[in-house]
N, C-alpha and C positions, 0 to 999 in steps of 0.2 A: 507470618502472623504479626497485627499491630503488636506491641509491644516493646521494653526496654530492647534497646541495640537494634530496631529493628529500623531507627532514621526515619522512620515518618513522627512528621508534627501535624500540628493544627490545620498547616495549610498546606499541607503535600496534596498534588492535582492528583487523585485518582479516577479512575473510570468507573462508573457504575451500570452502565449497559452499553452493549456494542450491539450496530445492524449495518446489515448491507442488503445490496437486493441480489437478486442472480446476475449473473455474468455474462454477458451476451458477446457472440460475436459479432463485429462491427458489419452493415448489411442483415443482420439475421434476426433474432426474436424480439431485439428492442430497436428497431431501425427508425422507429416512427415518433420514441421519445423521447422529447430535448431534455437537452442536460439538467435545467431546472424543473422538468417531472418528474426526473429519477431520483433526484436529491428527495422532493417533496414526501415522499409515503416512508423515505429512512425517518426524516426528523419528526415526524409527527411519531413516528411508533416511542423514538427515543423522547421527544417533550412530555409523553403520558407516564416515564418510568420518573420524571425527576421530584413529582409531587411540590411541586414549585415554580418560580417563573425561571424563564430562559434568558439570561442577560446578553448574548450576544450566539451568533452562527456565523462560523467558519468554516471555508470550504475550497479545496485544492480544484485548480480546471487547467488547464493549461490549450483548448481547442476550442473554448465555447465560441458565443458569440459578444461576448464583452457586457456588458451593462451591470456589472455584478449579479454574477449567478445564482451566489449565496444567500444575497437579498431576496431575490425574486423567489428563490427555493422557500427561503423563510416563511415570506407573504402565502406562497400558494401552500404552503402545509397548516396554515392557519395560526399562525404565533403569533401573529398581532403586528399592528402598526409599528408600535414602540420596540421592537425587538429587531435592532441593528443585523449589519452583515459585512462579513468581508472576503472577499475573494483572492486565494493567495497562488501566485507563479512558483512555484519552484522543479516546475517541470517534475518530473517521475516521483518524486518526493516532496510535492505540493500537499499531497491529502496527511503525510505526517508530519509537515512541516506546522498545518493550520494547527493540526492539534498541539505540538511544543507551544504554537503561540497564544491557544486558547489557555495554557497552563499558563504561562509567564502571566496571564491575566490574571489566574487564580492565586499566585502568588505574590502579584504586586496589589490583589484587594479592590480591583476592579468588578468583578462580580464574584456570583458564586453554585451558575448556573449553564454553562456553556455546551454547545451542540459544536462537534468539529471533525471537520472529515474532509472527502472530497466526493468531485461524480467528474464525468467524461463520458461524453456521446459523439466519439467519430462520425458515426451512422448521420448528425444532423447538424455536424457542424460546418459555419459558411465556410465557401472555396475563399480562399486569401492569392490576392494578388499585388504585385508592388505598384506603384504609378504610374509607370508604362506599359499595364494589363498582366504583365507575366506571373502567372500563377506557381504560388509558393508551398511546400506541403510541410515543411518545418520555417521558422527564424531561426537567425545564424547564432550559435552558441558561443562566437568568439566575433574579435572585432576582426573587420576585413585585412586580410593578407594573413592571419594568423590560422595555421593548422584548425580545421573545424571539420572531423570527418562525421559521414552520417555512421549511426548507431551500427548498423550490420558490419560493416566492412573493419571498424572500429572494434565491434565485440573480437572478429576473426584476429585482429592484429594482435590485440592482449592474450586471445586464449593460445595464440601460438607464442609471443614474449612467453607468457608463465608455461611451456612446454604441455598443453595438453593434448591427449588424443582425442579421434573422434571415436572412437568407441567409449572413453567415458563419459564424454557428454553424451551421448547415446543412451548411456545405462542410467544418466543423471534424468534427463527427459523420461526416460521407461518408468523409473521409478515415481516421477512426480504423478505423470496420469495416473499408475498403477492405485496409488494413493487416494486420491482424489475420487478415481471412481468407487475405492471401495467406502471412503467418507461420505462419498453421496448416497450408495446403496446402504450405507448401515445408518441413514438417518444421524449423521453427526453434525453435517449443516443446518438443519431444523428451525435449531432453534435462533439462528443470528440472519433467518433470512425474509427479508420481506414480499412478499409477491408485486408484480406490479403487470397491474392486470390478470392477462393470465398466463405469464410465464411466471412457473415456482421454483425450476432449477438451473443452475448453470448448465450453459450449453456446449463449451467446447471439451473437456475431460473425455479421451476417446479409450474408449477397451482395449485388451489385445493387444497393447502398443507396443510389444517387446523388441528390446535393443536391436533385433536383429530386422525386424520389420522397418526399423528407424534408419538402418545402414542403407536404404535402398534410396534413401533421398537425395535427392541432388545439391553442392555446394548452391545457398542462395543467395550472398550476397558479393565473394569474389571468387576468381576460380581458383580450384583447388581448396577452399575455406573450409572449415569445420562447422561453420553454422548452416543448419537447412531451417527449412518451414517446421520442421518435429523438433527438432530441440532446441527455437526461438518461443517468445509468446508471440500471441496476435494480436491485432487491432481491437479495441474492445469497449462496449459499453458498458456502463456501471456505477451505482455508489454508493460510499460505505463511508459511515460517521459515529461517533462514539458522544455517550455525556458523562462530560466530566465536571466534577465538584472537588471543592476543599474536604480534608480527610474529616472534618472537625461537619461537615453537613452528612457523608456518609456516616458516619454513626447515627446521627441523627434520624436519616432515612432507614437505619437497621439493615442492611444489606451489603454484602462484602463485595471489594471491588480490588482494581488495580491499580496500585499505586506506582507513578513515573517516581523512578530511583534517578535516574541520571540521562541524560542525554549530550549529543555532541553535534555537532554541524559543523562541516569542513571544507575543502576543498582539493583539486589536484587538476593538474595542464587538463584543458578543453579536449585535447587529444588523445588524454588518456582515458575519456569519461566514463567507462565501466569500472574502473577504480575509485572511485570516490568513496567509496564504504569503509574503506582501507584505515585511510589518517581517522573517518569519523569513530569506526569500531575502536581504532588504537586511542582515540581521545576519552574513550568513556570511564568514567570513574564508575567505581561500584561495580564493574562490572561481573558477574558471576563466572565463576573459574568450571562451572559444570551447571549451566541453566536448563530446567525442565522443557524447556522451546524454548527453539529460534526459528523466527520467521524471516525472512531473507525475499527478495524481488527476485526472481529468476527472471529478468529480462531474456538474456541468455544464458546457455547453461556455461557455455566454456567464460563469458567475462562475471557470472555467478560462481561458478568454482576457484577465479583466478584470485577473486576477491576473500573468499571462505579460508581457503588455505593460507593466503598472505596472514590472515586472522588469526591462522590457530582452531577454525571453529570444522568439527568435525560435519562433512559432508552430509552423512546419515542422519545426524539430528536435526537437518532444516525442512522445513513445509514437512511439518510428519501427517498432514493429512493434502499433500500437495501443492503447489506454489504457482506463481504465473504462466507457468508452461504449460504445463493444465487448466487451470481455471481462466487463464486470462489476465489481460494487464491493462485494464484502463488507467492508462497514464496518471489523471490527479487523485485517481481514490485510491491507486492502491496500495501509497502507504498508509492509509485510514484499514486498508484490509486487510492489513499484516497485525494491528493492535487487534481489529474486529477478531482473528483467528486465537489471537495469545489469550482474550479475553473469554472466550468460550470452552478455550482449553483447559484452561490452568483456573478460570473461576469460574464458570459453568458447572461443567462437565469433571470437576477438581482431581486434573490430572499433573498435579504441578504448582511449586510456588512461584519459579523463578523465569522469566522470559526477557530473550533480545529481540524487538524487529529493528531491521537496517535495511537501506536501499543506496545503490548511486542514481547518478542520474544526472541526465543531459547537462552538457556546458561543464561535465568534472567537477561533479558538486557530491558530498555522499551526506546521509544523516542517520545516527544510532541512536535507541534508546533501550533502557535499559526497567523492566519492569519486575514487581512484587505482591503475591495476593497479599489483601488486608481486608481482617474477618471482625 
């Protein structure tokens, strides 16, 4: 709750509405939407909650097609000429990366009206190729001769360093769908989702998935590895953005929101890039010793639990209505979709004061933050 001891001031960035759209997977229900349509029907839903103008739109991409997405998202949701954009890389952690830095705006007094998220459309993004044609499906996350493994084989390296088995990543993936699907059938996504067109719900969250269903899958990215196609996420279209104001305009608008307590941004070796959550979890001030949520990236289960436990943070408490493994991982939005979840949770639906989202992400980079209802 605002009040004494409670560390929010005038100009603490809180959130006042979170949306995302469904979650598609890449190829499938939204294969036909470029990234700057998907952005477009989130920020317009969120521009009608703020009762005010929008002084700038932020947006994580990291596969678009370049031109600033953000922008163009802006324009086509109808915010007007004057209302800037900017497009931010930080690869898996670009959609929560925009929002820290639409806050840092709110706090250096630059506006006091901000849309900031991300989107990601696999499904339409151009083929990249270097100068002598050769088609690329990532950029190198480190400089050449320097350790730069791709994601899969990288997740398998850490989850066997931190000693885990495949049967709990097994049971870590069982549980996340289990979850998932029951948050979809019990109407608990509802209310933070936007249609577009006419898909209403995410599409990968599968039934039935139990651990032992999961043991049947094949190592997929080296052999013998712990990681399969069940207890990785997929390729995924989507996106999800939040408005955030100074705490001193939410009173004003009358309606409770969530206020960033602390945040971190860190780093760690390119090689080790499923760790990166690690130093940024360990750098967070304020951070709650027993938070009502945490939302966490399940990129993979075994380099999402290698991370969890380094942490301290109890297993069972993360994505308690499911995580990337189920719902999906569109790269730049879904650290946007980890706030979008805490925001629903803990101020929606008021299950909760206190939440952590954190993510690593590509090139050994991680980002935490740390949040608080305010009523």
């Amino acid at each position: 709750m605002t009040g004494p001891g409670s560390g929010t001031t005038a100009d603490t960035p809180v959130v006042v509405a979170a949306r995302r759209t469904p979650i598609g997977t890449a190829g499938g229900a939204l294969r036909a939407v470029t990234v700057d349509a998907l952005a477009a029907p989130v920020l317009a839903a969120l521009a009608s909650t703020l009762g005010g103008p929008v002084d700038d739109v932020l947006l994580g991409n990291v596969f678009g097609p370049g031109g600033n997405p953000a922008r163009v998202a802006a324009l086509a949701a109808g915010l007007g000429d004057d209302v800037p954009g900017m497009t931010v890389d930080r690869q898996c952690a670009s959609g929560l990366a925009a929002i820290l830095t639409a806050a840092a705006g709110i706090r250096a007094g630059d506006g006091t009206g901000y849309l900031a998220g991300g989107a990601e459309s696999p499904s339409t993004a151009p083929t990249r190729t270097w100068a002598d044609g050769t088609v690329y499906t990532r950029a190198p996350f480190a400089p050449a001769g320097d350790p730069d493994p791709d994601m899969g084989p990288a997740a398998d390296d850490v989850a066997t360093r931190a000693g885990l088995s495949r049967a709990r990543l097994d049971a870590f993936a069982a549980r996340s769908h289990a979850r998932a699907v029951d948050a979809q059938r019990s109407g608990r996504f509802g209310d933070e989702l936007v249609p577009v067109g006419a898909v209403l719900t995410d599409e990968r969250p599968r039934d039935r998935f139990a651990p032992e269903r999961l043991a049947r899958f094949r190592p997929a990215f080296t052999p013998g590895g712990v990681h399969t196609a069940a207890n990785s996420c997929g390729v995924n279209d989507g996106a999800a953005a939040v408005a955030l104001v100074p705490e001193w305009r939410r009173r004003e608008l009358g309606v409770p929101g969530l206020a960033l307590v602390s945040a971190a941004t860190r780093g760690c070796p390119p090689a080790d890039l499923g760790l990166g959550a690690v130093p940024a979890l360990a750098a967070l001030r304020d951070r709650p010793k027993s938070p009502d949520a945490v939302e966490f990236t399940e990129a993979f289960a075994g380099q999402a639990l290698a991370c969890l436990d380094a942490a301290g943070i109890d297993e069972h408490r993360v994505s308690p209505d499911g995580g990337a493994i189920a719902l999906g991982h569109p790269w730049g939005a879904s650290g946007a979709v980890l706030v979008v979840r805490l925001f629903h949770r803990l101020v929606v639906q008021d299950r909760g004061e206190t939440g952590i989202a954190a993510l690593s992400s590509g090139g050994g980079l991680g980002v935490a933050t740390s949040w608080r209802v305010v009523r």
